[in-house]
N, C-alpha and C positions, 0 to 999 in steps of 0.2 A: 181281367187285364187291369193293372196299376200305372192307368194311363198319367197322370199327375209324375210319380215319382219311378216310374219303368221308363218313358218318353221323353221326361221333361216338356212336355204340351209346349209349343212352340208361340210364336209371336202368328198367329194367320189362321189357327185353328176355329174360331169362332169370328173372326173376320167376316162385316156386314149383320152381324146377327145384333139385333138392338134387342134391348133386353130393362125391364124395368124391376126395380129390386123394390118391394114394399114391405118393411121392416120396423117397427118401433124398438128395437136393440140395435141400440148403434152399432157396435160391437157384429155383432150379425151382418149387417146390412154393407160396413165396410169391409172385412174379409168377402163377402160373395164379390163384390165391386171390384174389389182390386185384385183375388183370383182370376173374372172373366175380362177387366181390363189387361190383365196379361197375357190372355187368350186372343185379344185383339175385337172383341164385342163390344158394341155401344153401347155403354150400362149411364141410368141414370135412375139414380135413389130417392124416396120418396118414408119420411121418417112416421107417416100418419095417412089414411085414406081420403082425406080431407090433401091434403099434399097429393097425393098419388091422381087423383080426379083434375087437378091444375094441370099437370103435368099429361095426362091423356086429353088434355082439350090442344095439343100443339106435339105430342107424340105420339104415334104409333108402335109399339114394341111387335116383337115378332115374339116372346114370350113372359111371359108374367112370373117372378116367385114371390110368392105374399106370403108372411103373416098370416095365420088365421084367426089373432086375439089382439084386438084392439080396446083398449079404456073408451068407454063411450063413443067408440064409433061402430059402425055396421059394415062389414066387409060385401054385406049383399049391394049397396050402395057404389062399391066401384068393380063388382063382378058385373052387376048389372049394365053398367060404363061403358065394362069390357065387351061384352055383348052387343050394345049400341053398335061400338064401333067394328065390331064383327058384320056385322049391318050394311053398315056402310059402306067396309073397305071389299066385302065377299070372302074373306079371308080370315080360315078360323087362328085364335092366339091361345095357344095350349098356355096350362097354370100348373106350376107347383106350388105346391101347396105344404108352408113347413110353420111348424109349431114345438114349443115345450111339453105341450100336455099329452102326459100321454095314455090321459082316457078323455074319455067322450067328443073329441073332435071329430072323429068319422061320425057318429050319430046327431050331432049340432048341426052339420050342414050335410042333407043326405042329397037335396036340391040342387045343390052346385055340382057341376061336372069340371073335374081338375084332371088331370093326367098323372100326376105324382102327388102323395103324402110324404114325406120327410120330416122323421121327429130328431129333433135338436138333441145334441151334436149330431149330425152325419157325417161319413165320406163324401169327403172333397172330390177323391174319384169318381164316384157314384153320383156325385151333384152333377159334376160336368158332363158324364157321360151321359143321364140325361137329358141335360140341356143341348147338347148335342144330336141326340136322338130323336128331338121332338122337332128340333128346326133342321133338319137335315137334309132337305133343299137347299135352303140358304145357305148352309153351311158347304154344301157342294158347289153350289154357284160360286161360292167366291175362296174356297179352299183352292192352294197353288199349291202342290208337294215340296216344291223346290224352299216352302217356310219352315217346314217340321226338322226341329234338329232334336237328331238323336243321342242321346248320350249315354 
């Protein structure tokens, strides 16, 4: 399904779905944001994990897509955040997980459990649909039919 350009994804699709983008490519980081802000999801961007850890001390996402290659930072440091606040809240936060390299990132973190790998460029489709897929509650909760325009 070419849900992006078959649909045109509407204004309500991802509606209530909060969403944290952690990206050191800007470039990256603002395409996912202004795709699932047009979906109608809470997205807020975080350019470093160091960023990203300020910003889960006063947000909760209902999913994560990170980066998994930071300059001098450790990504184990705001998975493990994430966890905390899994903790906390009772409430698991699935992660995709997307990178340029495309070797030895599944063997560098065997430890972390993500939901999705995504190697750069992907389908936009295939982005949303799983971001879609993973919060699919939420996404039910607050989906109205009467938003989706067809074209």
């Amino acid at each position: 399904m070419n849900l992006i350009n078959d649909f045109c994804l509407s204004v309500g699709i991802l509606k209530g779905v909060q969403v944290l983008v952690v990206d050191n490519d800007r470039d990256s980081r603002d395409l996912y944001a202004l795709l699932l802000k047009d979906l109608s999801a809470n997205v807020i961007t975080a350019g470093s994990v160091k960023e990203a850890l300020e910003i889960l001390s006063c947000f909760t996402p209902n999913i994560l897509i990170c980066e998994i290659r930071f300059l001098g930072e450790s990504i184990y440091t705001l998975l493990n955040t994430l966890s905390a606040t899994e903790a906390d809240n009772g409430k698991h936060i699935p992660i995709i997980v997307t990178s340029t390299s495309t070797t030895g990132t599944h063997d560098q973190i065997p430890e972390v459990e993500f939901e999705e790998y995504l190697l750069k460029p992907f389908d936009l489709d295939k982005f949303v649909s799983l971001i879609r897929n993973q919060v699919q509650q939420d996404v039910t909760e607050n989906f109205r039919p009467e938003l989706l325009v067809l074209h």
